[in-house]
C-alpha positions as CSV (number, residue, x, y, z in Angstrom):
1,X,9.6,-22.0,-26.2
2,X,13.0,-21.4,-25.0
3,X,14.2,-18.3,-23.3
4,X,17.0,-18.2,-25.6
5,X,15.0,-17.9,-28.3
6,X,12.8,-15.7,-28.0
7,X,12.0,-12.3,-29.9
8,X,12.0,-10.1,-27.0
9,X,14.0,-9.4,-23.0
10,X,12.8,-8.5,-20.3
11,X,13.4,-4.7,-18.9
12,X,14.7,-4.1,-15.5
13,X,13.2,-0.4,-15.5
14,X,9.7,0.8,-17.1
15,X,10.0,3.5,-20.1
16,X,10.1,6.8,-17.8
17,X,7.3,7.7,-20.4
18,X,4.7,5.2,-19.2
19,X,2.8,6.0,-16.1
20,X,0.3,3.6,-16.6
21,X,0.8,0.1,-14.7
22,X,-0.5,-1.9,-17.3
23,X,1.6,-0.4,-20.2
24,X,4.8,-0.5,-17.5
25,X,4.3,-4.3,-16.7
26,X,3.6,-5.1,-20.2
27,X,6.5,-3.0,-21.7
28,X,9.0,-4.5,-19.2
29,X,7.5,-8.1,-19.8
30,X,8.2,-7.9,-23.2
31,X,4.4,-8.1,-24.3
32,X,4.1,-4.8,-26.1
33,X,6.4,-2.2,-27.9
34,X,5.1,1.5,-27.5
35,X,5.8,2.6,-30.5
36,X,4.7,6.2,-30.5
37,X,1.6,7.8,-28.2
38,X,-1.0,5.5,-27.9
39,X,0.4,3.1,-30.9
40,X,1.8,-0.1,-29.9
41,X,3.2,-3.4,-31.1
42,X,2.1,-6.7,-29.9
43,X,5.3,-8.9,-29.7
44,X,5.4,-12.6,-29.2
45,X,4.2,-13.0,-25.6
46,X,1.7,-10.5,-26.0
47,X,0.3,-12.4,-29.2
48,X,-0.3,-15.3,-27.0
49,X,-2.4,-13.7,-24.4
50,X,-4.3,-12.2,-27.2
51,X,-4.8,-15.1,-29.3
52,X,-6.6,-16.8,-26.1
53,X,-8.7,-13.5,-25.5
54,X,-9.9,-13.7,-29.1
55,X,-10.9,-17.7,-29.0
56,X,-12.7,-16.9,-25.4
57,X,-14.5,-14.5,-27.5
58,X,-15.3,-16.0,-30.8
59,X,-16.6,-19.2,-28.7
60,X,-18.9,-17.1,-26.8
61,X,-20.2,-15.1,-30.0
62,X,-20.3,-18.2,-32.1
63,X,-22.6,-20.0,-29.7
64,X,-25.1,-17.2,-29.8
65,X,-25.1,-17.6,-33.6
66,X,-22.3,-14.9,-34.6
67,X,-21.2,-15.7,-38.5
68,X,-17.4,-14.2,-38.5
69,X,-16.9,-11.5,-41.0
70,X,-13.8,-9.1,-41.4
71,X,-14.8,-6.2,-43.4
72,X,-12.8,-2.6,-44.6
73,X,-10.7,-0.4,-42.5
74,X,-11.0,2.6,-45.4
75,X,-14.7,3.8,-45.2
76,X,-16.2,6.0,-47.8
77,X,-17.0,9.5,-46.9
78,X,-20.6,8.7,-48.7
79,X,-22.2,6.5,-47.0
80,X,-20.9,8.5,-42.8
81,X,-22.6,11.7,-44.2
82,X,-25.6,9.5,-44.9
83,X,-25.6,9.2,-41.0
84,X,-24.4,12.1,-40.0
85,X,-20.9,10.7,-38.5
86,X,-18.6,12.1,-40.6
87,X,-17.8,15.0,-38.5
88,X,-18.0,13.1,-35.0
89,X,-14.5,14.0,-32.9
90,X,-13.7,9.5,-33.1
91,X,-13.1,9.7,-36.4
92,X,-9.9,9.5,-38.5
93,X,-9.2,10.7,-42.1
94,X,-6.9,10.0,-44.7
95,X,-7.4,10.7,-48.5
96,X,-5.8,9.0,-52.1
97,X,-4.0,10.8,-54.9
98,X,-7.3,12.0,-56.1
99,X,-8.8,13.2,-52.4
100,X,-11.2,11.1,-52.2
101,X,-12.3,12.0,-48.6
102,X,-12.1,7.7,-46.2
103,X,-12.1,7.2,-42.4
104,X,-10.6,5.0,-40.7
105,X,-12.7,2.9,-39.0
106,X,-13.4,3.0,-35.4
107,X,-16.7,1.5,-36.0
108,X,-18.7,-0.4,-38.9
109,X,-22.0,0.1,-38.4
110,X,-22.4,1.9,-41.6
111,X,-20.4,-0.7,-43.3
112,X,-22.7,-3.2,-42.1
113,X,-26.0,-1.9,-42.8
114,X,-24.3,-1.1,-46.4
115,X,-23.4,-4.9,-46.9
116,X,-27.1,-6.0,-45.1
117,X,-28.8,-4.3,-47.6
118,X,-27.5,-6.2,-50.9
119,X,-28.0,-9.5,-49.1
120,X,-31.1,-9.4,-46.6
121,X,-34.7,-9.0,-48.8
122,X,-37.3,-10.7,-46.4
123,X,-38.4,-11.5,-43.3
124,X,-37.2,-15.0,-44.0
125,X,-33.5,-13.8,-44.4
126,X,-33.6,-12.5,-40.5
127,X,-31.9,-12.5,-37.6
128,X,-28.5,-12.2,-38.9
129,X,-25.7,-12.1,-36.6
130,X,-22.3,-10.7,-38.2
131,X,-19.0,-9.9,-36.0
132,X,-15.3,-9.5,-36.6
133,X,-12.3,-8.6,-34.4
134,X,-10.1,-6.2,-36.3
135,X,-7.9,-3.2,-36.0
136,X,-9.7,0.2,-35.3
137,X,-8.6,3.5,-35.4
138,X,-9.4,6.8,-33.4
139,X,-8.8,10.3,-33.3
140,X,-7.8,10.1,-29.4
141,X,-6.4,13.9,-27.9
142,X,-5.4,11.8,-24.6
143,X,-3.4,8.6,-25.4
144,X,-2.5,7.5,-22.2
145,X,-3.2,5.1,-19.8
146,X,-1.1,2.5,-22.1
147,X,-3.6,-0.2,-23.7
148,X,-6.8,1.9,-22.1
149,X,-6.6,4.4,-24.2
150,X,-5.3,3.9,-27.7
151,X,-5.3,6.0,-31.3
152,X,-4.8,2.3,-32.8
153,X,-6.6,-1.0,-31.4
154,X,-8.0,-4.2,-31.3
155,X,-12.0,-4.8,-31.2
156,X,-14.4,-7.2,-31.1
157,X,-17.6,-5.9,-33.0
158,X,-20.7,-7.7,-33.1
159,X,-23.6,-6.3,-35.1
160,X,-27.2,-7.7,-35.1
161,X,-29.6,-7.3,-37.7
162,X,-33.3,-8.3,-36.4
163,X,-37.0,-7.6,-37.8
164,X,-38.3,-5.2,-34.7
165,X,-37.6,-4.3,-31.7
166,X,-38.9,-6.9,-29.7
167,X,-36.2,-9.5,-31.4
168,X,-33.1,-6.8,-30.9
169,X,-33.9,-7.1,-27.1
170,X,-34.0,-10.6,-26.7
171,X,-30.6,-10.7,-28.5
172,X,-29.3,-7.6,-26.9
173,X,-30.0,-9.5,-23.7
174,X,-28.5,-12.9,-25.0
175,X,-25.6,-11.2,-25.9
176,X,-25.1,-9.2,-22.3
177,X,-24.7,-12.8,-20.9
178,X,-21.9,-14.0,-23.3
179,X,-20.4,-10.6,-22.5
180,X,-20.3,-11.4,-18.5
181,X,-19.2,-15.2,-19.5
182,X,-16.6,-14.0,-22.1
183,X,-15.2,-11.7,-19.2
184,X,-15.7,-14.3,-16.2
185,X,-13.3,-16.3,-18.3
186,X,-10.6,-14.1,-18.9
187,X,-10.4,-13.8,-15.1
188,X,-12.5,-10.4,-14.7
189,X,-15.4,-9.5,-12.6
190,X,-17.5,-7.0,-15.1
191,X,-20.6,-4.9,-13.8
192,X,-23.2,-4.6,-16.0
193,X,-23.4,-0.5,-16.1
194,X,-26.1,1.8,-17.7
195,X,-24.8,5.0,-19.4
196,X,-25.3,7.4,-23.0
197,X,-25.4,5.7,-26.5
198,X,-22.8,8.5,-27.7
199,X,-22.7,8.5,-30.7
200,X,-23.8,5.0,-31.6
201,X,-27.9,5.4,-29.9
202,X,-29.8,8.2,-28.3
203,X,-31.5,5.3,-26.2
204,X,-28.5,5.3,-24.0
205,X,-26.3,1.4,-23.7
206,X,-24.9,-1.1,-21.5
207,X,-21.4,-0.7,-20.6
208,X,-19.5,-3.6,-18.6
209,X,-17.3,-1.8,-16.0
210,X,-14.5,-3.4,-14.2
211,X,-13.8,-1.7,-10.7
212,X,-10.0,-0.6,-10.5
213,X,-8.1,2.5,-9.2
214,X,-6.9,2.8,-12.4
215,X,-10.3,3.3,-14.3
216,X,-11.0,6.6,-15.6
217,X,-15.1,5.8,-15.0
218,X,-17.1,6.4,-11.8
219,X,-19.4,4.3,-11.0
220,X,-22.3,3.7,-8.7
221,X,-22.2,0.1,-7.5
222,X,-26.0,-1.7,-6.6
223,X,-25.0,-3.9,-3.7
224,X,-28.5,-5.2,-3.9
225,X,-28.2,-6.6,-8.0
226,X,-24.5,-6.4,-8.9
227,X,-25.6,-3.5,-11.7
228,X,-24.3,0.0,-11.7
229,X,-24.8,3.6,-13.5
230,X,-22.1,5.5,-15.0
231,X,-21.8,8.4,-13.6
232,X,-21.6,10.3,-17.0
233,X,-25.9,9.2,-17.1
234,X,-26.7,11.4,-13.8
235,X,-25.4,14.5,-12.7
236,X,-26.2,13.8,-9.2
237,X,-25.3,10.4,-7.0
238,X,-28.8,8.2,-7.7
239,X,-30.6,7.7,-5.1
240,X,-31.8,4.2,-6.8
241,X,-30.2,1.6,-8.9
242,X,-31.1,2.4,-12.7
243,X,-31.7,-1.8,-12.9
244,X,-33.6,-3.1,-9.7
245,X,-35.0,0.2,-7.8
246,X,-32.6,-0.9,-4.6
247,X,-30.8,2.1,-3.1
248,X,-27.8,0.3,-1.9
249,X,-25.5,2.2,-4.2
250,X,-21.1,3.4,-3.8
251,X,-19.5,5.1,-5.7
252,X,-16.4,3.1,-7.0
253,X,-13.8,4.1,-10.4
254,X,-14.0,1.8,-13.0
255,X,-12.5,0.0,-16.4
256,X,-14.9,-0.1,-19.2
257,X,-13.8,-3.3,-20.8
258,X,-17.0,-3.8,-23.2
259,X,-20.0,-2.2,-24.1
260,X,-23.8,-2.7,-25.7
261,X,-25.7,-0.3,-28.3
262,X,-29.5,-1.0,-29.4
263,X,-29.4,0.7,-32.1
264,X,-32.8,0.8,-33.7
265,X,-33.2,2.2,-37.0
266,X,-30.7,5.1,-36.6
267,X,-28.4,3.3,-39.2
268,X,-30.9,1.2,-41.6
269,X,-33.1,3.8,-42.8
270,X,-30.7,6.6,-43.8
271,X,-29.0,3.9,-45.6
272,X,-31.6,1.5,-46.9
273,X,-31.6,-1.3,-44.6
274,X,-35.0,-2.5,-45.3
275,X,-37.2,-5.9,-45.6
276,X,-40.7,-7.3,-46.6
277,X,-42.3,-8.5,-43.8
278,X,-44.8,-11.4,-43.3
279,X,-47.9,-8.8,-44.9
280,X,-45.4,-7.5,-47.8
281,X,-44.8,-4.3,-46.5
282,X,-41.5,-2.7,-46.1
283,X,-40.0,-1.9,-43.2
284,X,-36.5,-1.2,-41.5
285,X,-34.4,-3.3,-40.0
286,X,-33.5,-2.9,-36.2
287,X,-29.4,-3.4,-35.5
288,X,-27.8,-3.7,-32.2
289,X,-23.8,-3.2,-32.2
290,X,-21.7,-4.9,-29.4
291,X,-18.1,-4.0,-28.6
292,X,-15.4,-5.4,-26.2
293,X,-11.7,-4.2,-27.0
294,X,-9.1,-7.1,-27.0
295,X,-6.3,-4.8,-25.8
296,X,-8.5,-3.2,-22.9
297,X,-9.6,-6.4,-22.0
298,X,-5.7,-7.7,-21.4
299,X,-4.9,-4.4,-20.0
300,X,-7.5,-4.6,-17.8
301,X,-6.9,-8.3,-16.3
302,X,-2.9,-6.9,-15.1
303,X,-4.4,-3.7,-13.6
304,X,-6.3,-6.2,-11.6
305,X,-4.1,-8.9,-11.5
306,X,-0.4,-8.6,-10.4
307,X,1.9,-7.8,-7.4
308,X,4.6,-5.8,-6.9
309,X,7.3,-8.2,-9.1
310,X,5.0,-8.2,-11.6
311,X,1.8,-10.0,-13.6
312,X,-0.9,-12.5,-12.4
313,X,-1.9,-14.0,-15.4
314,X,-5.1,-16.2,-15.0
315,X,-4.8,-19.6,-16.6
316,X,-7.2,-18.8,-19.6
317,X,-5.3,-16.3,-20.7
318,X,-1.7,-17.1,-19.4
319,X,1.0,-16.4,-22.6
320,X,2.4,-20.5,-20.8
321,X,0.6,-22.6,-18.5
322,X,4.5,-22.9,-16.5
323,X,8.0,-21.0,-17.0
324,X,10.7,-24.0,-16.0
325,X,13.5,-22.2,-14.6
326,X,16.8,-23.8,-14.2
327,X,19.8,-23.0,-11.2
328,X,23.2,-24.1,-11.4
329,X,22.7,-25.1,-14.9
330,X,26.2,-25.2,-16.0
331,X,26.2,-28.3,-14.7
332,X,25.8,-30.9,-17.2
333,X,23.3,-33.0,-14.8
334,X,21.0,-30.2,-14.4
335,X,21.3,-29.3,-18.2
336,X,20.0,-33.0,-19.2
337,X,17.5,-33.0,-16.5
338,X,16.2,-30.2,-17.9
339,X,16.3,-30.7,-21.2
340,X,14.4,-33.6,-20.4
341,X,11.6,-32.2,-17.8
342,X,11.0,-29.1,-21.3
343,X,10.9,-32.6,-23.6
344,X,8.3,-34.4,-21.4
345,X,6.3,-31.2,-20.3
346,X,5.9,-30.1,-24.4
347,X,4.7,-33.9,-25.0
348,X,2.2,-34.1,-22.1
349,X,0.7,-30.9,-24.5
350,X,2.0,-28.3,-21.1
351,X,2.8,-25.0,-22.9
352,X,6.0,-24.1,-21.0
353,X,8.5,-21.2,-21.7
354,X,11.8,-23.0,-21.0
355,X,14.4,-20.3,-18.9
356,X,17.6,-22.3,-20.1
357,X,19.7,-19.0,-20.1
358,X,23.4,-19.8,-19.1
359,X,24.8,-16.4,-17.9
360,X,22.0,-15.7,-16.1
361,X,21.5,-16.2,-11.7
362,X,18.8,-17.8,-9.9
363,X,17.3,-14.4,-8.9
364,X,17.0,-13.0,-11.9
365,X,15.6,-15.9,-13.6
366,X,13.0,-16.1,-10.4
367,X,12.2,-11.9,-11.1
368,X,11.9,-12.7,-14.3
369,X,9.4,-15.5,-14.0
370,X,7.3,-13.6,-11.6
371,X,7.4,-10.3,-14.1
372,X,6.1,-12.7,-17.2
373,X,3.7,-14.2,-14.3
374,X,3.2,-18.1,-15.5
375,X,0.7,-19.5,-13.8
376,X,3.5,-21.9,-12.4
377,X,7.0,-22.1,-12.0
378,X,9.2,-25.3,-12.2
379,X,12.5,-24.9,-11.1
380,X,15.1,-27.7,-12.2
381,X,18.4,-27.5,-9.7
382,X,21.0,-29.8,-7.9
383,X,19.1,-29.6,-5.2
384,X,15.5,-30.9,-6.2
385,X,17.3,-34.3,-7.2
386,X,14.6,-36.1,-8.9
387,X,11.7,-34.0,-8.3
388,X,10.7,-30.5,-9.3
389,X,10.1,-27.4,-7.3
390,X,6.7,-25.7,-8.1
391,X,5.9,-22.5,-7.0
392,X,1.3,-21.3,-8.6
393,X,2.5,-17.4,-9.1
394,X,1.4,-15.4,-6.2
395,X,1.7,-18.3,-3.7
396,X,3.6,-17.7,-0.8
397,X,5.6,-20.7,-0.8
398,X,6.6,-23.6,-3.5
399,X,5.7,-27.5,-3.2
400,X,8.8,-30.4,-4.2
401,X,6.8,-32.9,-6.1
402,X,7.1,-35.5,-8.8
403,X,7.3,-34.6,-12.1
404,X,3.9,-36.4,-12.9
405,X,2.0,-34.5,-10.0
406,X,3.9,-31.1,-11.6
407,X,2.5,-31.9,-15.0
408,X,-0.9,-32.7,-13.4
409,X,-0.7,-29.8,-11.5
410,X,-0.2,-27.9,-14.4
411,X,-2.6,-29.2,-16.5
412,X,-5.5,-28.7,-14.5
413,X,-5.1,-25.2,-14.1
């Protein structure tokens, strides 16, 4: 992609209505458009960045035997009052010319069990494993904190369908460990972290907490297992960890980036969810739900990873594996080198984002590259002659090397 072509600029200054780091990065990066309070728009670079979140996740959920699904954003008012949710504070309304009471989705359990019930008969026809990542909507009082907090958003939602409880906790379990791969790979360290089921389970959930000043969670941290407990669970500080009984516990703030529900039969018998088992007899089906949110998750990885000039993209998720950024480039020479470095990187299968601005200096197209935050930067000058100047983002210094060990370089990342 070249510079010159794309959708979006950069921004010098952050929105004077964003105090949130994430949203102010991402804003002036030209990742996101904040549209109203707690609404935003995904633009090109942002896109990218998401795209790769989604395909760490859907690897992860296929390999545990997820079947993709997307399902309805409108939700009858029939089948919430059938569970009680209709009135829960989450929840979003809208009605048609005849007001017809729907919500708008922030969840789909209901949905799900609905669906389950017309397709899954017997025994035989379980464990089903259903998920789809898809818009949401919820009735948030405090939008802020930029992509942590949104009235519209991105999630992942898994739902498990299983014949007792013994098979929801083996998946439940199964599925905690593609959680902490899924977030390993997009370059954060999440703590598995007991807290309440909300409205979702009264037998309380998993959430995976990320430590960061700018989390809106406390947390108490088991230096003995790596496991915490939400503070929300306790109204004292625990005098043992909730998982392994150690009492090496500190109290840190925290990013829930995903979260766990078992939620036994609270959804399939109020809505018919039922089976034959193996002696003919009827019974409900247990569910489990699983959540991460897509936007969190990449909102999460800059209040974790950046500097003061701007992002620290990790590889995985990086919207270009290298920015090549050319000085002096009025000359012609530099111009055809160039042009000929962004020809051989895109071949070589190197996803670059090709500065080839003319009016433009040097130290803007450097603050630029370190705002977008590349995992590398290739600059293309008089100067470098033959070779290429590489700079890994966040590296105190830059290498001149050939453009082979560049793409090398680059590629391996």
């Amino acid at each position: 992609m070249r510079l010159t072509d794309l959708f979006t600029k950069t921004l010098r200054e952050a929105p004077k209505d964003e105090t949130a780091l994430n949203a102010q990065l991402l804003t002036r990066g030209g990742f996101i458009f904040k549209n109203m309070a707690g609404i935003y728009s995904f633009l090109p670079l942002g896109v990218r960045v998401l795209d790769k979140i989604r395909y760490i996740i859907r690897d992860e959920m296929n390999k545990i035997g997820g079947q993709e699904i997307h399902l309805n954003t409108l939700q009858d008012k029939e089948i919430w009052d059938k569970t009680d949710r209709w009135d829960i504070e989450h929840l979003m309304y809208t009605w048609t010319e005849d007001k017809k009471d729907f919500g708008l989705g922030f969840t789909h359990e209901e949905v799900v069990a609905q669906i389950g019930s017309q397709n899954i008969h017997s025994y035989k026809d379980l464990p089903k494993f259903v998920y789809q990542i898809q818009t949401k909507f919820r009735r948030e009082l405090r939008a802020q904190g930029g992509l942590l907090r949104c009235r519209e958003f991105e999630m992942k939602d898994l739902y498990s369908l299983t014949k007792d409880e013994d098979d929801l906790k083996k998946f439940y379990e199964k599925c905690a460990e593609a959680y902490e791969r899924i977030f390993r790979r997009v370059g954060l360290k999440a703590i598995r972290t007991k807290a309440h089921g909300g409205v979702f389970s009264v037998e309380g959930s998993d959430e995976f907490q990320v430590i960061a000043d700018a989390g809106e969670d406390t947390i108490y941290f088991c230096q003995a297992c790596g496991r915490a407990t939400n503070k929300e669970v306790i109204e004292l500080k625990p005098n043992k960890c909730a998982y392994c009984g150690k009492d090496k516990l500190g109290e840190k703030r925290s990013i829930e980036v995903g979260n766990i529900f078992q939620l036994g039969t609270k959804f399939s018998e109020p809505l018919g969810l039922m089976y034959i088992n193996e002696k003919g007899k009827k019974e409900p089906i247990w569910m489990g739900s699983y959540g991460i949110g897509t936007g969190r998750a990449m909102a999460t990885v800059v209040e974790v990873h950046h500097d003061k000039d701007g992002i620290i993209w990790p590889a995985s998720i990086a919207p270009y594996q290298a920015q090549l950024v050319t000085v002096n480039n009025q000359q012609s020479t530099v111009n055809k080198k160039a042009e000929t470095i962004y020809q051989v990187l895109l071949k070589q299968g190197i996803e670059v984002l090709y500065d080839d601005r003319q009016d433009v200096s040097a130290g803007e197209k450097f603050s630029d590259a370190d705002l977008i935050g590349c995992p590398y930067r290739l600059v293309v000058s008089e100067k470098t002659g033959e070779r290429v100047e590489i700079k890994r983002r966040g590296a105190a210094a830059e290498k001149l090397v050939s453009l082979a060990q560049a793409i090398d370089m680059a590629r391996d990342i």
